[in-house]
C-alpha positions as CSV (number, residue, x, y, z in Angstrom):
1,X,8.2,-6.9,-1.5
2,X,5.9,-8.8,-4.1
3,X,6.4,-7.8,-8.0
4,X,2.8,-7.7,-8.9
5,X,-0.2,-6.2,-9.5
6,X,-3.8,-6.8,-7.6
7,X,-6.6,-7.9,-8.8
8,X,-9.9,-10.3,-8.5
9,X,-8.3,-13.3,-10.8
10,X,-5.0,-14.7,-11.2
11,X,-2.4,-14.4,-14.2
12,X,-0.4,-11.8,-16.3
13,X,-1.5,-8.4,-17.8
14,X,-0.2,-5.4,-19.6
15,X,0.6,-2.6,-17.1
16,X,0.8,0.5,-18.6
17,X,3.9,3.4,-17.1
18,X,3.4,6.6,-17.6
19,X,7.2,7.5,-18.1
20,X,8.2,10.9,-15.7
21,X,3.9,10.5,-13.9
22,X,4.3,7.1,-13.1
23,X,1.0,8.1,-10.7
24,X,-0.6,7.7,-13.3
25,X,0.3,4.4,-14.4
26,X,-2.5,1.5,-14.6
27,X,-3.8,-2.2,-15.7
28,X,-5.5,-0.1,-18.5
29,X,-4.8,2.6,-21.2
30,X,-6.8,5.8,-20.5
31,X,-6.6,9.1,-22.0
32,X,-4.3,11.2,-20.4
33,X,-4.3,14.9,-19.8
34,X,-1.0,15.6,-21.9
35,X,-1.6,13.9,-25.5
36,X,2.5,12.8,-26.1
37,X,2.8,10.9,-22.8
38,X,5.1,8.3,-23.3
39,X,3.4,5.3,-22.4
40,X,6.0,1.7,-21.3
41,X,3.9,-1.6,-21.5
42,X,5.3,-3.8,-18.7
43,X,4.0,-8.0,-18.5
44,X,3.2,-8.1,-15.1
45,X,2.1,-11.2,-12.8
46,X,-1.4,-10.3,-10.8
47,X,-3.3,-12.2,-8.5
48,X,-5.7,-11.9,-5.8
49,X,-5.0,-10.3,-2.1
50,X,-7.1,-13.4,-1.2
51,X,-4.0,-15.8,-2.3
52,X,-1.0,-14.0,-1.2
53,X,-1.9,-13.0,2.5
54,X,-1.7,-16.1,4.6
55,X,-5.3,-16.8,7.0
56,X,-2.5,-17.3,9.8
57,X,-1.8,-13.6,9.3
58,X,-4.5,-10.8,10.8
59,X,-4.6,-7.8,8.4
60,X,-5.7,-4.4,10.7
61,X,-5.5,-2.2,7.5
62,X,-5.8,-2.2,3.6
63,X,-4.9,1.0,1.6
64,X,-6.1,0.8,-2.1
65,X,-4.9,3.3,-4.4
66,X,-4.9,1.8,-7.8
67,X,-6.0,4.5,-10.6
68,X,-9.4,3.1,-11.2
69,X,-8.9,-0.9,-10.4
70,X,-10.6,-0.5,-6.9
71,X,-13.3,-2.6,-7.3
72,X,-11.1,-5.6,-8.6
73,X,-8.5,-5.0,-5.8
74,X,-11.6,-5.3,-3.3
75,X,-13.1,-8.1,-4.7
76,X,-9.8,-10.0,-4.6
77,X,-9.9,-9.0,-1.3
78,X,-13.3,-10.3,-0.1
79,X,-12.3,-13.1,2.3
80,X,-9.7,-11.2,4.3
81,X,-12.3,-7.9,4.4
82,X,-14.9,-11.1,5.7
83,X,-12.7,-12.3,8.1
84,X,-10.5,-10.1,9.7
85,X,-12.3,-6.7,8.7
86,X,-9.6,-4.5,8.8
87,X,-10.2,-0.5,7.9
88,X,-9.7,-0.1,4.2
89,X,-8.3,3.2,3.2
90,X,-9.4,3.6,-0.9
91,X,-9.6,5.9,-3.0
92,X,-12.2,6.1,-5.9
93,X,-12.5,8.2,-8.9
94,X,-15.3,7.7,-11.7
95,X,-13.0,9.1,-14.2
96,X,-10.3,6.2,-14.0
97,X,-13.0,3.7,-12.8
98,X,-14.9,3.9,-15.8
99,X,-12.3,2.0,-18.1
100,X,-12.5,-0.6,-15.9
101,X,-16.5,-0.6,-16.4
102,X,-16.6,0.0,-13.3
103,X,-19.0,2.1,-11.1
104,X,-19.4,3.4,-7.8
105,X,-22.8,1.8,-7.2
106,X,-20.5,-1.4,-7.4
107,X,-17.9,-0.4,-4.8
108,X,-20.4,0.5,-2.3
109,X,-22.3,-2.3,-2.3
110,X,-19.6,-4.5,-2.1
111,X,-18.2,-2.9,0.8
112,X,-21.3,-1.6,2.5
113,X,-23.6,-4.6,1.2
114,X,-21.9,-7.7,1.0
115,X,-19.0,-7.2,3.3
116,X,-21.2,-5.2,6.1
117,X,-18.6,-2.0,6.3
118,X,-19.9,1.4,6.9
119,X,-18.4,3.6,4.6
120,X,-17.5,7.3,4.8
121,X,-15.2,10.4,4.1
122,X,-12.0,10.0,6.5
123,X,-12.2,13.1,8.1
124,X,-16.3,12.1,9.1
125,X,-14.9,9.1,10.3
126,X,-11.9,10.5,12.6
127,X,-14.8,12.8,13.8
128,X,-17.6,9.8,14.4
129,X,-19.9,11.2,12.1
130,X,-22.6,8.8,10.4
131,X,-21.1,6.9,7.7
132,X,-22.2,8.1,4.3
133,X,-25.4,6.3,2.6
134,X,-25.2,5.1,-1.0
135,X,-26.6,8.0,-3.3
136,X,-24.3,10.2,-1.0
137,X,-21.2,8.2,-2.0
138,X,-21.9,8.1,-5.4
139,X,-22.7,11.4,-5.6
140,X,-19.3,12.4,-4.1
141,X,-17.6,10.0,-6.4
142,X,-19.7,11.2,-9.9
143,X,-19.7,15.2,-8.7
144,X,-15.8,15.1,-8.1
145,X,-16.1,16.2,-4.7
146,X,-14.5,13.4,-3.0
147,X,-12.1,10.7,-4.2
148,X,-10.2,9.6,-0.4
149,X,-12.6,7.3,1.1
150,X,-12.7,4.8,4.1
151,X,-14.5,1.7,5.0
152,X,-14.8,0.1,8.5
153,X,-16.9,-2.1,10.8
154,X,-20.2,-1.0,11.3
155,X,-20.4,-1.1,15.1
C-alpha cells in the first residue's frame, strides 16, 4: 500500500479527515452538512498515477472515487489511460467538484475528447447501450441524477 494521495502534480498538501465520516474526507475544506464536524488536517505526500505505476505494468481497471478531485486524479492519469486504456470506474459530483474549480464539461472532455473513451452510466454499459453524449453527462452530473460513472474504449 502507498501513503498518499492522487493528483495531476507532485508534492505535499493538507488532507482534510472528517473525524467518525471519514467518506467525506478530501484535498479541500468544503461545507459539510453537520456544522460541528470535527475536521483533522493531515500533511500528506501526492503525486501523479502517471509516476507511481510502472510502463512495465498493464493496468485493466482504474476506480476513482476521490470527493470531488476526479479531474486531477484523471489528468495524473493521462498516459496510462493513453496507453493501456483500462475501464475507469469514477464517480463525479458537481457539489464536491466545484471547490476544486472544477467542472464536468472538463471531465468529459478529457476522457471522451482527449483520451478517446466513450463514456456512460454503468448499468448502460453492462447492457451495451450508446455511451452518453456530453450535454447528457453534464446534465446527469449538474441535475444530481447520476454521480457512478464509467469510461471505456470506444470500439
Amino acid at each position: 500500500m502507498l501513503n498518499m494521495a492522487l493528483s495531476d502534480k507532485t508534492g505535499e498538501a493538507t488532507f482534510n479527515v472528517a473525524v467518525g465520516r471519514t467518506a467525506r474526507s478530501d484535498l479541500r475544506k468544503v461545507e459539510y452538512p453537520d456544522p460541528d464536524q470535527e475536521i483533522r488536517e493531515v500533511r500528506v505526500h501526492v503525486d501523479r498515477l502517471d509516476s507511481i505505476i510502472p510502463r512495465a505494468r498493464h493496468i485493466d481497471f482504474i476506480k476513482v472515487d476521490v470527493e470531488g478531485a476526479e479531474l486531477h486524479v484523471l489528468r495524473g492519469s493521462r498516459e496510462l489511460i493513453g496507453r493501456d486504456r483500462p475501464l475507469v470506474a469514477f464517480e463525479h459530483g458537481y457539489e464536491r467538484a466545484k471547490y476544486f474549480g472544477d467542472r464536468p464539461e472538463e471531465v468529459f472532455d478529457l476522457l471522451a475528447g482527449e483520451l478517446g473513451l466513450a463514456v456512460s452510466l454503468m448499468e448502460r454499459w453492462l447492457h451495451g447501450a450508446a455511451p452518453m453524449m456530453r450535454d447528457e453527462f453534464c446534465s446527469h452530473v449538474y441535475q444530481k441524477q447520476d454521480f457512478c460513472f464509467v469510461a471505456y474504449p470506444a470500439s
